[in-house]
C-alpha positions, -999 to 999 in steps of 0.1 A, spaced: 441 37 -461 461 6 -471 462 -27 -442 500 -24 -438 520 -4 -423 551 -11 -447 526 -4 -475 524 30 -468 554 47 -445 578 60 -465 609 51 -453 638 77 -439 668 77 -455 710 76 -451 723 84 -483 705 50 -505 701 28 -478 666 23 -454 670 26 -419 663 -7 -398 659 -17 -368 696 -19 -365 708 14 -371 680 25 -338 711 21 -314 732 48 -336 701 72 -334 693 67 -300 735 71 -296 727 108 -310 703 119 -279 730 129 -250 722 150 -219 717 136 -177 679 135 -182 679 110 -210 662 81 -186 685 58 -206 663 18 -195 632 34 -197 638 43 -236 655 11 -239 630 -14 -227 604 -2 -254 628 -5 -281 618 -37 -298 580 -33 -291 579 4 -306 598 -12 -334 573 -39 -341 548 -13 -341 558 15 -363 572 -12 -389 550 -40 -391 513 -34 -373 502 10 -374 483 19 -403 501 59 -400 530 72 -419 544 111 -424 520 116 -449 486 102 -431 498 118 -395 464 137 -399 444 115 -416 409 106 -400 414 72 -403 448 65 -392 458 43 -369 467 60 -331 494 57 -312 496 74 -278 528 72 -257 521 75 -220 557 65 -209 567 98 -221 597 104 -194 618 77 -216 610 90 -252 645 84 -271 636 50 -286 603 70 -297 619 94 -313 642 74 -328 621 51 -346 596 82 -360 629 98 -371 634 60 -387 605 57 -405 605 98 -416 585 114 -396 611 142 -389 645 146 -402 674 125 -381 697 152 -375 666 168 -350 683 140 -328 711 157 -314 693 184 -301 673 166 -282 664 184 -249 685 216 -262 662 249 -251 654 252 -290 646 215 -299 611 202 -310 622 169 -295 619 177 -257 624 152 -224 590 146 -222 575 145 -260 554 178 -274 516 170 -296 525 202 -312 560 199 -317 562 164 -326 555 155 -358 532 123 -358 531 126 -313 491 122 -309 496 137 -269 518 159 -247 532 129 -225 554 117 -194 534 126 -162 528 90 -156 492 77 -154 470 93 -180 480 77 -208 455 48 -207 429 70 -197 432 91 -227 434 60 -249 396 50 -238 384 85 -246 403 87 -281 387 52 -287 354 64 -275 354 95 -296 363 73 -331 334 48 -316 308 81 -315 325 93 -348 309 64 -365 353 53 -374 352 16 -368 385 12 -389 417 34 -368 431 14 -342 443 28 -309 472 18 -291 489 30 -259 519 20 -245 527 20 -207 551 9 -183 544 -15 -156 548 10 -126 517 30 -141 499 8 -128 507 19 -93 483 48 -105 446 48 -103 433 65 -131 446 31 -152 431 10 -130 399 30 -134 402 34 -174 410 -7 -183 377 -13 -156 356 11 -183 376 -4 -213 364 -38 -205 332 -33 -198 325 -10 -228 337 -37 -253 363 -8 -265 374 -34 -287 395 -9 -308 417 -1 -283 452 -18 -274 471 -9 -242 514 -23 -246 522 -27 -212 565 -24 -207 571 -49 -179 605 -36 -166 602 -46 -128 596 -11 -118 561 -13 -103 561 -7 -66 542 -36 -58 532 -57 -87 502 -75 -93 498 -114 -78 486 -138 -110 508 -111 -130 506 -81 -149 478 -94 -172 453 -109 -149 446 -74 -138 432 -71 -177 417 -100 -182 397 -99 -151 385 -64 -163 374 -83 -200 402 -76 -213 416 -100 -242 456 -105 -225 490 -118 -237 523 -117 -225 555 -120 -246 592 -117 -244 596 -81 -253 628 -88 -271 612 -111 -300 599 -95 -325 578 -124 -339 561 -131 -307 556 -93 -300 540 -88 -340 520 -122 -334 507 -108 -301 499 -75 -313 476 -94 -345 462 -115 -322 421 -113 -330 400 -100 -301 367 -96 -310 344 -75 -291 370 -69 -264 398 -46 -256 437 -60 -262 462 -59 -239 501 -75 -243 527 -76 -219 560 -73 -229 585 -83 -205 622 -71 -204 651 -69 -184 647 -50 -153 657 -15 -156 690 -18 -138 704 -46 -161 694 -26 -194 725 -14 -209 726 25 -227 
């Protein structure tokens, strides 16, 4: 597979034009319904952005390729800005979009592995995320893959939940070096952590940034940041969920 992700995802279309970055409000604009969980789908916006256009080595037509890049979405309660940018970069077709949550829509409330084209999991029971990150990195480790990259993102008030806690402490100390956890830093954890999100990481051996999750330089800059030998984690801090504007 080629290094880039621009290099190989074939872009969606409107009539001539590719869709950017700017058009994501529009789609986004096309998912209605009361369970929409408008700030959580905001506040990853810019970071899923990033991501899909500029870092992920996966397009529609290596979605099943051994040695694509992975991308796992464990804030799956908030998925419209996820779906919005696969529909953006052609995974599935944009007028899926208006269905979303309808009784006969691939694109559910919480996103479907197996009716998702390019979802890697079934997601939005907060917590697990991370912990199937470590295994999907483990298993490409014991496949002998040293190339895919696996990234998770979460959001800050996972980390009220154990199992995380428990998967970054393995993480670290297995040199899972492959693996990259986004944390969304919305102010919605319960308690927080004192030092800050990312000390929790680093303390664990984890390799740690933290970025303003509205600038897409210092989010693409973060995300290439080398880190050998260690797992990667960025923080991407946004507005609080009650200022974020849907």
């Amino acid at each position: 597979m080629t290094n880039t992700a621009t290099d190989t995802t074939p872009e969606a279309r409107t009539g001539d034009a590719p869709i950017g970055f700017g058009e994501l409000p529009r789609l986004m604009g096309l998912m209605t319904g009361d369970e929409k969980h408008g700030p959580a789908a905001t506040s990853t916006l810019d970071a899923l952005w990033v991501l899909y256009d500029r870092v992920l080595r996966v397009s529609p037509t290596t979605a099943t390729d051994p040695g694509r890049d992975r991308f796992l979405l464990s804030k799956g309660h908030g998925p419209m800005a996820y779906y919005a940018v696969l529909a953006a970069k052609g995974f599935f077709p944009t007028d899926w979009l208006p269905g979303f949550g309808a009784y006969d829509s691939p694109l559910g409330h919480h996103p479907d592995r197996e009716l998702v084209p390019g979802a890697e999991i079934g997601s939005g029971s907060l917590g697990h995320g991370l912990p199937l990150a470590v295994g999907t990195a483990l298993g490409l480790r014991a496949q002998g893959r040293p190339e895919p990259a696996v990234w998770v993102l979460i959001g800050d008030a996972e980390l009220d939940e154990g199992s995380n806690h428990e998967a970054l402490a393995f993480a670290g100390a297995a040199g899972l070096d492959r693996l990259h956890t986004l944390v969304i830093d919305n102010s919605s954890a319960t308690h927080g952590w004192y030092g800050g999100i990312a000390s929790r990481f680093t303390a664990a051996g984890w390799s740690t940034a933290t970025v303003d999750g509205r600038d897409h330089q210092a989010l693409y800059e973060a995300f290439s940041a080398p880190h050998p030998g260690r797992p990667h984690a960025v923080v991407a801090r946004v507005e609080p969920k009650e200022k974020q504007v849907f």
